[in-house]
C-alpha positions in Angstrom: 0.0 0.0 0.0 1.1 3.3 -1.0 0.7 6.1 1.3 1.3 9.9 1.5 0.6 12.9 3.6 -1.0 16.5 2.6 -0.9 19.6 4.3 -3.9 20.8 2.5 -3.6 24.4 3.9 -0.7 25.2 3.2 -0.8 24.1 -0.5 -3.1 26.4 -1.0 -1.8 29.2 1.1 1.6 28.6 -0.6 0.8 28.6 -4.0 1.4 31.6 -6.2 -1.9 32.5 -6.9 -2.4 32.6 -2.8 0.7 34.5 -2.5 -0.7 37.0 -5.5 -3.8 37.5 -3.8 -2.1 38.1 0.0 -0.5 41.2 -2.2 -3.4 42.3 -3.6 -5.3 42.0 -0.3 -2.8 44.4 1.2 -2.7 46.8 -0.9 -6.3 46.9 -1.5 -7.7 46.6 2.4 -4.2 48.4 3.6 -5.9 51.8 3.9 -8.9 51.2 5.8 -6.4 49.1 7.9 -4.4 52.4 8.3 -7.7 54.5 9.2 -8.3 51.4 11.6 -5.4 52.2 13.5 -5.2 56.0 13.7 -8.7 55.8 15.3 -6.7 53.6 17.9 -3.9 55.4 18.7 -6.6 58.3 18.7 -9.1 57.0 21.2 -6.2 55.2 23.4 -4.8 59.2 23.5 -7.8 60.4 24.8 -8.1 57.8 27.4 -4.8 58.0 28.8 -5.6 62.3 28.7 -8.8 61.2 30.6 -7.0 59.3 32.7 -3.5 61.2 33.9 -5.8 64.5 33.7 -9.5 63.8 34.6 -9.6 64.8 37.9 -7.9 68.2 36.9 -10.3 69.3 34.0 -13.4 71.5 34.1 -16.3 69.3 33.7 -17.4 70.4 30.2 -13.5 69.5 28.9 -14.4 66.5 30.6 -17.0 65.3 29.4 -16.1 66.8 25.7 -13.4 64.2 25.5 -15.7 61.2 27.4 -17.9 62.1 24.2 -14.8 62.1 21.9 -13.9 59.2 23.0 -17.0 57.1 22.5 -17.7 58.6 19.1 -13.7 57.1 18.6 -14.8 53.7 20.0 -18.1 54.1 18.2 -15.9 54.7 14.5 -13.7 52.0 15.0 -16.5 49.8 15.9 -17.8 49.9 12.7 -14.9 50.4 10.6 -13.6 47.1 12.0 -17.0 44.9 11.8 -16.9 46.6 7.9 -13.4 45.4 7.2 -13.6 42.2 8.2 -16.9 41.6 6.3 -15.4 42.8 3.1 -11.9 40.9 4.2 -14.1 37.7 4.5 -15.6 37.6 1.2 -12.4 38.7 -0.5 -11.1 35.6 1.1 -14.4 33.5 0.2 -14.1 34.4 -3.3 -10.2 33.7 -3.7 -11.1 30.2 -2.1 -14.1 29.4 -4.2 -11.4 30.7 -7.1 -8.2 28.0 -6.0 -10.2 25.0 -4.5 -10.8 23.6 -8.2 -7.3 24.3 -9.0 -6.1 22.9 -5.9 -8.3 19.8 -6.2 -7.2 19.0 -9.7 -3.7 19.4 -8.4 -4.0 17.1 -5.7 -6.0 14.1 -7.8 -3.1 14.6 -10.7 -0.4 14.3 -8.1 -1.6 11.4 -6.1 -2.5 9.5 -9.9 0.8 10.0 -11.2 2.3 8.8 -7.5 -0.2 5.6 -7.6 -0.8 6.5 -4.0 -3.6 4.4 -2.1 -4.0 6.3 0.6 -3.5 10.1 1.6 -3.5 11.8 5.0 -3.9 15.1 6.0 -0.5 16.3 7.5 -2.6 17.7 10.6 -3.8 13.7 11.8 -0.6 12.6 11.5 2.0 12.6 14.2 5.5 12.2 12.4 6.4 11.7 8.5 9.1 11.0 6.3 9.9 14.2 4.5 9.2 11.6 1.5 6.2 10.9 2.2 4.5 14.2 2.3 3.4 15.4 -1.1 2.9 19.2 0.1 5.7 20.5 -2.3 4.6 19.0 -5.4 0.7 20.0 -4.9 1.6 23.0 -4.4 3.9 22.9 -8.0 1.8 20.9 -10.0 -1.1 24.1 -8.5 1.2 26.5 -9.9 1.9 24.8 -13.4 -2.1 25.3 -13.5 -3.7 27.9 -15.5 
């Protein structure tokens, strides 16, 4: 019997078309990541004003930066539940996009190594670097057009 191991995830995370879309991804969700994180820093300046000066303000500068504050939280809130929606069905579509390929590279590589039986790489404990056929999934994805 004839048997080899597949890390499944990381065939398809490793291939190039993965790699092209990780790019992509950045550069396309990299400004509301930005925005993201200035609201951050923003609110986390507040609160630490709030906090070392509080006690020391007049109550209307007080409660100007409590309000501030929430409308921060409030913004980053939404901006966050937002991008990870849109980061989610980026990801959805990319994987409804490379699971055929991925498949067809998979079936070609375990036909053309005659294997009876393959594993997923995460059930088993130790392997053979020989007997994992990670490397050449992820080539014969890559040779795919």
């Amino acid at each position: 019997m004839k048997i080899a191991v597949l890390n499944y995830q990381m065939a398809l995370l490793e291939s190039d078309a993965a790699k092209r879309y990780s790019v992509d991804a950045e550069k396309k969700f990299g400004p509301q990541l930005t925005k993201l994180q200035g609201l951050e820093s923003e609110a986390k300046r507040i609160q630490d004003r709030l906090g070392k000066d509080g006690d020391k303000m007049q109550q209307a500068e007080r409660e100007r930066l409590e309000l501030e504050f929430k409308q921060k939280a409030r913004d980053f809130q939404f901006l966050s539940k937002e991008l990870n929606e849109s980061k989610a069905s980026a990801d959805r579509d990319m994987l409804k996009q490379l699971k055929p390929k991925l498949d067809k590279a998979v079936e070609e590589v375990i036909k053309k190594g005659d294997f009876d039986l393959v594993l997923e790489r995460g059930a088993v404990v130790d392997v053979k670097p020989q007997y994992d056929i990670t490397r050449q999934v992820i080539e014969r994805m890559n040779q795919l057009r």
